[in-house]
FIFITOR-441635 format. One record per residue (C-alpha): residue number from 1; chain; x, y, z. Coordinates in Angstrom, 3 decimals, decimal comma. Layout:
% FIFITOR-441635
{pos = NUM; unit = A; x = X; y = Y; z = Z}
...
***
This chain:
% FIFITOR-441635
{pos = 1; unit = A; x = -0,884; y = -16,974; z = -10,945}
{pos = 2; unit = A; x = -2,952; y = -16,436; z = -7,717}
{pos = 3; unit = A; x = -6,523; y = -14,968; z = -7,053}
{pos = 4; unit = A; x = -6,172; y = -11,727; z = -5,342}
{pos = 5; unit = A; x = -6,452; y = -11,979; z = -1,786}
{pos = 6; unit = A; x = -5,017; y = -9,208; z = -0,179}
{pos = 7; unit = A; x = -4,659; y = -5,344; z = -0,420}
{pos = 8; unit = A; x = -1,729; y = -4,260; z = 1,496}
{pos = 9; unit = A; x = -1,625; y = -0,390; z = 2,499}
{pos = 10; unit = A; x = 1,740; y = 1,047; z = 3,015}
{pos = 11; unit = A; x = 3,193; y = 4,255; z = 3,654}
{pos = 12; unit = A; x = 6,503; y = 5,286; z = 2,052}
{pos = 13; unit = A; x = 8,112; y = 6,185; z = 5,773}
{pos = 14; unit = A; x = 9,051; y = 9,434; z = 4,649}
{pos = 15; unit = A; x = 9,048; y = 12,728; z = 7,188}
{pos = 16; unit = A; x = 6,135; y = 15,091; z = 6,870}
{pos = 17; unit = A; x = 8,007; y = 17,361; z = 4,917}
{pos = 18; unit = A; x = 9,609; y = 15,039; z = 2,300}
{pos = 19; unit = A; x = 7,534; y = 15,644; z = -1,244}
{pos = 20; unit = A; x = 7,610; y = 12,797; z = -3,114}
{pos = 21; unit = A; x = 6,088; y = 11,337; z = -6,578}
{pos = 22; unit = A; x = 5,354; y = 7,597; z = -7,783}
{pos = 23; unit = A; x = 8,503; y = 7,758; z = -10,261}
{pos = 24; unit = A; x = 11,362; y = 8,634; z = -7,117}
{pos = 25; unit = A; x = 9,423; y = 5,731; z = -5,201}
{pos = 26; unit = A; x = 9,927; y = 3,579; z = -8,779}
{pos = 27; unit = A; x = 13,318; y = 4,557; z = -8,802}
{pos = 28; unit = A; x = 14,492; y = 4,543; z = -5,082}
{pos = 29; unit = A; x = 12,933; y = 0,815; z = -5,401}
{pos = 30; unit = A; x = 14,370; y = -0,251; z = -8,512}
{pos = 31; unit = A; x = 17,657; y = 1,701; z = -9,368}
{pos = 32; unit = A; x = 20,937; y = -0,391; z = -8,027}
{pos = 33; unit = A; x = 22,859; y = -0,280; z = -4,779}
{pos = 34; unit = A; x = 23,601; y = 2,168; z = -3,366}
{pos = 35; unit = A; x = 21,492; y = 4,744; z = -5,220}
{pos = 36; unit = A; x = 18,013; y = 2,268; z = -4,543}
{pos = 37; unit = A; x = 16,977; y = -1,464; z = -3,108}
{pos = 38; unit = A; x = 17,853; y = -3,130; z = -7,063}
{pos = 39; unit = A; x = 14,342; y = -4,911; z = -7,279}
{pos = 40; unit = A; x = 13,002; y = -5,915; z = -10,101}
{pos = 41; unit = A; x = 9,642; y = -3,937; z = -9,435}
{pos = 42; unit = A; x = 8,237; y = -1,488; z = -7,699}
{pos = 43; unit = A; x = 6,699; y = -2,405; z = -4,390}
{pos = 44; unit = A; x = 3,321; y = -0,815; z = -4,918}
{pos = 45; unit = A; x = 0,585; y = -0,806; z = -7,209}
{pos = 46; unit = A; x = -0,659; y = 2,784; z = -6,735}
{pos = 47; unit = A; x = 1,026; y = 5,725; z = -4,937}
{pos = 48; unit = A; x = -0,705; y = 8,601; z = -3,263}
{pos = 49; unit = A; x = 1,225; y = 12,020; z = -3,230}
{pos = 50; unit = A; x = 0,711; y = 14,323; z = 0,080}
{pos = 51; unit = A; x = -1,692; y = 16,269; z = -1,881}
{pos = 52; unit = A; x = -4,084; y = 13,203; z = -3,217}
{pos = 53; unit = A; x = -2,685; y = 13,045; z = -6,681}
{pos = 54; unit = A; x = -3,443; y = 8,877; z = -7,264}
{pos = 55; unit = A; x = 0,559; y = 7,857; z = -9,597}
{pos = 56; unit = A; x = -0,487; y = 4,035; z = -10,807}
{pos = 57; unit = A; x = 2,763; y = 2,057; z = -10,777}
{pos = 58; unit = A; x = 1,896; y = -0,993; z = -11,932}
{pos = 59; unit = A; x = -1,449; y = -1,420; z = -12,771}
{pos = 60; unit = A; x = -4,248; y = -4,382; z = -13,023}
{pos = 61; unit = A; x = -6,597; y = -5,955; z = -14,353}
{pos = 62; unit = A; x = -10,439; y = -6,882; z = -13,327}
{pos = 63; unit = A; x = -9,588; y = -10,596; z = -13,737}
{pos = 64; unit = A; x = -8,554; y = -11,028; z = -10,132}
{pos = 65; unit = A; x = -5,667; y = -13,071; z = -10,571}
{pos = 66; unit = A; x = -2,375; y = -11,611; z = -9,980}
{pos = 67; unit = A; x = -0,468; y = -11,711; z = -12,687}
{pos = 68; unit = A; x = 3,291; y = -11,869; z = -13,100}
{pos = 69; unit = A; x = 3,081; y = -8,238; z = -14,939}
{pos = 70; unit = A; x = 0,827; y = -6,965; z = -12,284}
{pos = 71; unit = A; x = 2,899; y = -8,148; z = -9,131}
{pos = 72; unit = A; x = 4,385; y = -5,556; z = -7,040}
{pos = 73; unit = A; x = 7,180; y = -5,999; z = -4,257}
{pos = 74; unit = A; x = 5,087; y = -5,352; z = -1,082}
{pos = 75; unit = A; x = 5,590; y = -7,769; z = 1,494}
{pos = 76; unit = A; x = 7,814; y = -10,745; z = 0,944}
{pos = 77; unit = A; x = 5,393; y = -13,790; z = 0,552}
{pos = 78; unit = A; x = 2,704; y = -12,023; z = -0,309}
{pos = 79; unit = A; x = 3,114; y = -10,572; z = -3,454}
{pos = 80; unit = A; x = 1,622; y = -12,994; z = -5,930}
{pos = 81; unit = A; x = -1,632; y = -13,178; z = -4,131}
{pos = 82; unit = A; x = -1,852; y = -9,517; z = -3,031}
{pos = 83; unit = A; x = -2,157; y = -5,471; z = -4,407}
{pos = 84; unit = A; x = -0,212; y = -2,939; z = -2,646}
{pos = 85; unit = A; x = -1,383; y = 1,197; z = -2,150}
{pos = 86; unit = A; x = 1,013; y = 3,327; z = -0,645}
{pos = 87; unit = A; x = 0,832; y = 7,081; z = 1,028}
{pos = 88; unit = A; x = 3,772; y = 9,336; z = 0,921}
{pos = 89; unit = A; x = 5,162; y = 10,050; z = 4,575}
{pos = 90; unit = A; x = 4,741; y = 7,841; z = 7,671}
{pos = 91; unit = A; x = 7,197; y = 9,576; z = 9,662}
{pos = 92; unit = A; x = 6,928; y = 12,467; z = 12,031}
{pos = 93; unit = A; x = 9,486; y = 15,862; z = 11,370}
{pos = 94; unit = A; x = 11,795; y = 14,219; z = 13,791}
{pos = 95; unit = A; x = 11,975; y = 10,626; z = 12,242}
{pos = 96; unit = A; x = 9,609; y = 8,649; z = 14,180}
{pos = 97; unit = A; x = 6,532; y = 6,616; z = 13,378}
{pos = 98; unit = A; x = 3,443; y = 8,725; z = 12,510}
{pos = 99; unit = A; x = -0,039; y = 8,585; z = 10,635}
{pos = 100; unit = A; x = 1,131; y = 11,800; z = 8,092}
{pos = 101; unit = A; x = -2,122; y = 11,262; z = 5,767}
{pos = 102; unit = A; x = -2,994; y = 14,429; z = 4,632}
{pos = 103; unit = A; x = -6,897; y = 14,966; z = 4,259}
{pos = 104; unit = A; x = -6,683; y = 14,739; z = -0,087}
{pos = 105; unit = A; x = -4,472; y = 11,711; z = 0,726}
{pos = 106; unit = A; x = -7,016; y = 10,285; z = 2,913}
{pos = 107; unit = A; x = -10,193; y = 10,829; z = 0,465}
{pos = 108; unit = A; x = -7,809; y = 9,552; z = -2,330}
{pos = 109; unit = A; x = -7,216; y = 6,501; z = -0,211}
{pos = 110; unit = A; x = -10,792; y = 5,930; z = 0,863}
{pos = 111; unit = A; x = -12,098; y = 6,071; z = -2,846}
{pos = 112; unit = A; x = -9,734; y = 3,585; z = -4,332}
{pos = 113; unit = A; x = -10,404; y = 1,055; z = -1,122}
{pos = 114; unit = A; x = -14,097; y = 0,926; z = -2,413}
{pos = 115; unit = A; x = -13,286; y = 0,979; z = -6,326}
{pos = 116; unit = A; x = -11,061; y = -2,194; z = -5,662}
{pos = 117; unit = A; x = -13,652; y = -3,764; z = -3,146}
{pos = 118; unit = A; x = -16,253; y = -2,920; z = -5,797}
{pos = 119; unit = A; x = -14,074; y = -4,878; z = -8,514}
{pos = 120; unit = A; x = -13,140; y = -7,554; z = -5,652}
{pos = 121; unit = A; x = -15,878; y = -8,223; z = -3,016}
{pos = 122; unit = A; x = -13,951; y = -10,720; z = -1,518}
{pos = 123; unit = A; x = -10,478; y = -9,318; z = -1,063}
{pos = 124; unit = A; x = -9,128; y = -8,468; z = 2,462}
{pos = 125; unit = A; x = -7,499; y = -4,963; z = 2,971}
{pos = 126; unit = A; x = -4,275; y = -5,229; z = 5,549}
{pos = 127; unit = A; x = -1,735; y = -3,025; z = 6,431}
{pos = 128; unit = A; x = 2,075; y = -3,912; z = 6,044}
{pos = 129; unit = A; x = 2,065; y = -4,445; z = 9,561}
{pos = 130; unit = A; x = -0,322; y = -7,335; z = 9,920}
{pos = 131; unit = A; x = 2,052; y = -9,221; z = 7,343}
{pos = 132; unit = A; x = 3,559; y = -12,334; z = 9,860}
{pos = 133; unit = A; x = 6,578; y = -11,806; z = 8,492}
{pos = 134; unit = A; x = 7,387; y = -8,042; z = 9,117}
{pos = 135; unit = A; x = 7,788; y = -6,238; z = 12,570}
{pos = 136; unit = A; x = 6,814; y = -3,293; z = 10,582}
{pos = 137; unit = A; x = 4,467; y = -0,544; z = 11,753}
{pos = 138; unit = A; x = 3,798; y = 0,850; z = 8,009}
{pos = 139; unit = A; x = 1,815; y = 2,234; z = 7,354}
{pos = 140; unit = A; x = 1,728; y = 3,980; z = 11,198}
{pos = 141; unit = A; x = -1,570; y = 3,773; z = 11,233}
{pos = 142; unit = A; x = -4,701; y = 1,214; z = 13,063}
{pos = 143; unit = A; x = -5,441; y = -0,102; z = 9,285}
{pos = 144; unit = A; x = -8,962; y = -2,168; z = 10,439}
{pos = 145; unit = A; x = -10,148; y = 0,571; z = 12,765}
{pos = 146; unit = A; x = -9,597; y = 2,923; z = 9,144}
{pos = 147; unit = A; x = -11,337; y = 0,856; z = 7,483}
{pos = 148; unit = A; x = -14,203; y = 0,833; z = 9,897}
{pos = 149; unit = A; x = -14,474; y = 4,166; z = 9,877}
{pos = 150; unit = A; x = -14,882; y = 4,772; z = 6,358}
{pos = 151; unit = A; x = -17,876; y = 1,838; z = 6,022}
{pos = 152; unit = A; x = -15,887; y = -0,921; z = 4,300}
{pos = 153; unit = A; x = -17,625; y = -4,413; z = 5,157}
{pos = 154; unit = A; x = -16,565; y = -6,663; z = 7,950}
{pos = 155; unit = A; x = -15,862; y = -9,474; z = 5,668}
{pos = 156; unit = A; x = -12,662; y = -7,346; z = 3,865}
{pos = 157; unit = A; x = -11,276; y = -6,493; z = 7,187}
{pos = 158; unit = A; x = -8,759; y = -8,193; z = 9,098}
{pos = 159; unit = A; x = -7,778; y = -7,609; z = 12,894}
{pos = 160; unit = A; x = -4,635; y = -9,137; z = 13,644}
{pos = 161; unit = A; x = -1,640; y = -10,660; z = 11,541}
{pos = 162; unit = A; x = -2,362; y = -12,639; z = 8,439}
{pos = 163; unit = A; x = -0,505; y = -15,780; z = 7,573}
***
């Protein structure tokens, strides 16, 4: 068991158009090949719908230490030490990378950032991409210059990869 570190923000890297709800991202994540990855977990704590609705897929405690029941399959190397949020889309109508955050998903977003940096003043908010492990752009968007935007402190944001 780890203090919590890290909150990684994801996006599901599903088109515009694709509606989606926490349990298909449970079972596309945890069902066996071919129908999903066969993890043992989900890869994200929470799960925000295009329309805001917050799904809580594995949830925590205010301890902050990660425990084995609250450990989510983010990002490979990270997971004991870190919480995980993911949007639903990522991807533009044709397939590419895209910032798909719909304005509920974004207020959704921006409220739980502060409730967890209100329960965890020092943890550091990253996006998958800034994981040193990953060539990833998830969640398709500029993570730090979000976070900027929306007031959280200097000392929770990271520019750059994380190690």
């Amino acid at each position: 068991m780890n203090k919590v570190k890290y909150l990684f923000i994801h996006c599901s890297d599903t088109k515009i158009s694709h509606y989606i709800t926490g349990e298909d991202i449970k079972r596309w994540h945890t069902l066996p090949e071919p129908q999903g990855r066969g993890w043992s977990k989900v890869g994200y704590n929470y799960f925000i719908r295009t329309d805001g609705t917050l799904d809580t897929l594995i949830s925590f405690d205010d301890n902050g230490i990660v425990e084995w029941n609250e450990i989510a399959n983010g990002v490979k190397s990270f997971n004991d030490k870190s919480y995980h949020i993911c949007y639903a889309g990522g991807q533009s109508y044709s397939g590419n990378p895209l910032d798909t955050r719909t304005g509920p998903q974004v207020t959704t977003m921006s409220k739980l950032i502060k409730e967890i940096i209100a329960k965890f003043p020092d943890i550091i908010i990253v996006g998958h991409y800034q994981a040193y492990n990953t060539t990833k752009t998830c969640p398709n968007f500029d993570v730090p210059s979000y976070l900027r935007s929306i007031g959280v402190p200097e000392k929770n944001i990271k520019d750059g990869k994380v190690f």
